[in-house]
C-alpha positions in Angstrom: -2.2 -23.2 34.6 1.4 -23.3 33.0 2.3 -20.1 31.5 3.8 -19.4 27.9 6.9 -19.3 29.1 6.6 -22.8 30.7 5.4 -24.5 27.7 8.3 -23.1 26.2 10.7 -25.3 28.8 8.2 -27.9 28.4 8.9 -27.8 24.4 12.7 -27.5 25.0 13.0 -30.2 27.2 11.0 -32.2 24.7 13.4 -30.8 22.1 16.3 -31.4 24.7 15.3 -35.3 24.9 14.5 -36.4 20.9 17.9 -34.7 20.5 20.2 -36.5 23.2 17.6 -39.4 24.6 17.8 -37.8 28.0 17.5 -36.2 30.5 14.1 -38.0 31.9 12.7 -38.7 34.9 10.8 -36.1 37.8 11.8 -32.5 38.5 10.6 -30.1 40.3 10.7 -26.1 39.4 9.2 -22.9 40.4 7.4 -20.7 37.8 5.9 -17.3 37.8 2.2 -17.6 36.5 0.6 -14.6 34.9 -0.7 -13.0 38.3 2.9 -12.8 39.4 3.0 -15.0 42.1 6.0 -18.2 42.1 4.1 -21.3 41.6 5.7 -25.0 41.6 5.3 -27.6 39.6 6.6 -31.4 39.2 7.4 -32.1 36.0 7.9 -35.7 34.6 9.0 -36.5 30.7 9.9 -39.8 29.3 10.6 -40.7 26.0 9.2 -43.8 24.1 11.2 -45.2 21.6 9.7 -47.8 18.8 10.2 -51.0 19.1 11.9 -51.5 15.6 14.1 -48.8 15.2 14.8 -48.2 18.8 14.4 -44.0 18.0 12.5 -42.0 20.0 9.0 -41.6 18.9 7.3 -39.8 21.5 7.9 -38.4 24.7 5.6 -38.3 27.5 5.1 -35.4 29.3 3.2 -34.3 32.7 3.5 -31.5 34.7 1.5 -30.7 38.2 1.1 -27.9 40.2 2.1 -28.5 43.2 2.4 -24.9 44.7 -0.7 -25.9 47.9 0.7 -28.7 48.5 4.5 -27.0 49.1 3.4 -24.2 50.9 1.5 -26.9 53.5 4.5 -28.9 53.8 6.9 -25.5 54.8 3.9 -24.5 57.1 3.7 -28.2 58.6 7.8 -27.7 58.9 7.2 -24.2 60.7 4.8 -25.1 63.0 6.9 -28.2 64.0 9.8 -26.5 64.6 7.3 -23.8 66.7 5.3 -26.8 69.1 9.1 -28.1 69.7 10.4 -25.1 71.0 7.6 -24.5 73.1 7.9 -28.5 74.3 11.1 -28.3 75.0 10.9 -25.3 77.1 7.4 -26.5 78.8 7.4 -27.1 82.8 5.2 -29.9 82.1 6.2 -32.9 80.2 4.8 -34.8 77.8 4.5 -38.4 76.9 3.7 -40.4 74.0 4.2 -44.1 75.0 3.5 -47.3 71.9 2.6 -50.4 73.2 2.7 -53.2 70.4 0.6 -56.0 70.2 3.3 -58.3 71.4 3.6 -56.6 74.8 6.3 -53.9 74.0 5.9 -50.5 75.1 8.5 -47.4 73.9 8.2 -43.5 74.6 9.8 -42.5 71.0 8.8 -38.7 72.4 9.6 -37.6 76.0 9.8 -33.5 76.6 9.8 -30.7 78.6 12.5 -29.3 81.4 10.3 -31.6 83.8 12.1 -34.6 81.8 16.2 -33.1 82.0 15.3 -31.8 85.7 14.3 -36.1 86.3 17.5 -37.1 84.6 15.5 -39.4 82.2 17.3 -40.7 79.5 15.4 -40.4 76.7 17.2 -42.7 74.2 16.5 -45.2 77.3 12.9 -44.6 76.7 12.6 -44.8 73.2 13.6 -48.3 73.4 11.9 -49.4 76.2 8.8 -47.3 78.0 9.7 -49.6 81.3 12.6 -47.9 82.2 10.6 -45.2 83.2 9.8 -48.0 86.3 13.5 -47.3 87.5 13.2 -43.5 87.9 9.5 -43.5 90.2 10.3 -44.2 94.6 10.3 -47.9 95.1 7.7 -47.3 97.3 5.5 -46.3 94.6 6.8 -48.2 91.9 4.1 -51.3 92.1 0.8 -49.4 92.4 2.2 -46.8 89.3 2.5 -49.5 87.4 -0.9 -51.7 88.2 -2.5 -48.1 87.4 -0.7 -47.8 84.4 -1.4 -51.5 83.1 -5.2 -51.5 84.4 -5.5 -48.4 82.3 -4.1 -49.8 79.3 -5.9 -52.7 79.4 -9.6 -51.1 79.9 -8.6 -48.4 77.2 -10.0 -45.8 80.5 -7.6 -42.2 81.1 -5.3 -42.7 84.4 -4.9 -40.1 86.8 -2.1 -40.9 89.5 0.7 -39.2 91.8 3.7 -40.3 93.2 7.6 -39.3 93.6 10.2 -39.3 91.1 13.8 -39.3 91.7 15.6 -36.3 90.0 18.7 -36.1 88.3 20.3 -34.3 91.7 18.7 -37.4 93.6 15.9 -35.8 95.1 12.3 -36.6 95.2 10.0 -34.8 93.2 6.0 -35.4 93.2 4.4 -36.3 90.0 0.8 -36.2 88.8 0.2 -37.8 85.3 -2.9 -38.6 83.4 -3.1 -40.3 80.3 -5.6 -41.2 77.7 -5.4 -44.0 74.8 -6.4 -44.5 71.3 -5.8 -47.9 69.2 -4.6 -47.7 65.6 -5.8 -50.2 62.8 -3.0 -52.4 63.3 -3.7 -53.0 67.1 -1.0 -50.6 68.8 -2.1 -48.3 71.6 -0.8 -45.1 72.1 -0.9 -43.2 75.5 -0.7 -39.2 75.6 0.7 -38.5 78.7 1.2 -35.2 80.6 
């Protein structure tokens, strides 16, 4: 609930608005209910002016409390910045790979020290999921791939080895499994480790 003290902003601002026509529009603000604790709130005010006279008449006024849904969003934010550090610094990598309806595949998120010790460029990646092709032993390279596209086509988890070259040019043995899930709008997307 607002407190007194917040109506009395409210009733400011409202004062603040008949007097100069402005300010309007969203704000947000932080204010300290009667338990002590720093809640937020959006608050909206508009004024409505008549028709005729073109004076302001009445002004609308909302305010929410929006404190939950703030404190999720820095949590979210924390724990983001938490699972990235721990990717980053992971001896496994992972993999998220889109593959659009037209054909199109792209790994918008590559990570781990598995991924800098293969040299893989990851801005490569994000435009085309392919590229990853270049990086596997030519030997290899053919059968990766048929598992790869089987498994995307049957919607069924892969499980596969093979070398990599690294960025120092040696080979490396990889095993990677994926699994798939399709979104409303057709695109798949493969988790990869």
């Amino acid at each position: 609930f607002l407190t007194a003290e917040s109506l009395e902003l409210i009733d400011a601002g409202d004062r603040r608005v008949l007097a100069t026509g402005g300010p309007s529009g969203l704000w947000e603000t932080d204010e300290i209910d009667h338990a002590g604790n720093v809640r937020r709130w959006l608050l909206g005010k508009w004024p409505l002016t008549d028709a005729a006279s073109g004076e302001v008449g009445h002004i609308v006024t909302m305010a929410f409390d929006i404190s939950d849904l703030h404190a999720s969003r820095r949590i979210a934010e924390e724990r983001g910045l938490q699972l990235a550090a721990v990717t980053s610094r992971s001896p496994v990598m992972l993999l998220k790979t889109v593959h659009s309806p037209d054909g199109s595949a792209t790994m918008p998120v590559v990570t781990g020290l598995v991924a800098d010790e293969l040299g893989l460029d990851r801005e490569a990646l994000a435009r085309d999921a392919h590229a990853m092709l270049m990086h596997i032993h030519p030997d290899d390279r053919e059968r990766v791939h048929e598992v790869w596209q089987n498994s995307v086509a049957t919607l069924k988890p892969y499980t596969t080895e093979f070398r990599m070259f690294g960025a120092d040019g040696g080979l490396r043995w990889v095993s990677a499994r994926a699994t798939h899930l399709v979104e409303d709008d057709g695109t798949m997307v493969s988790s990869e480790v």
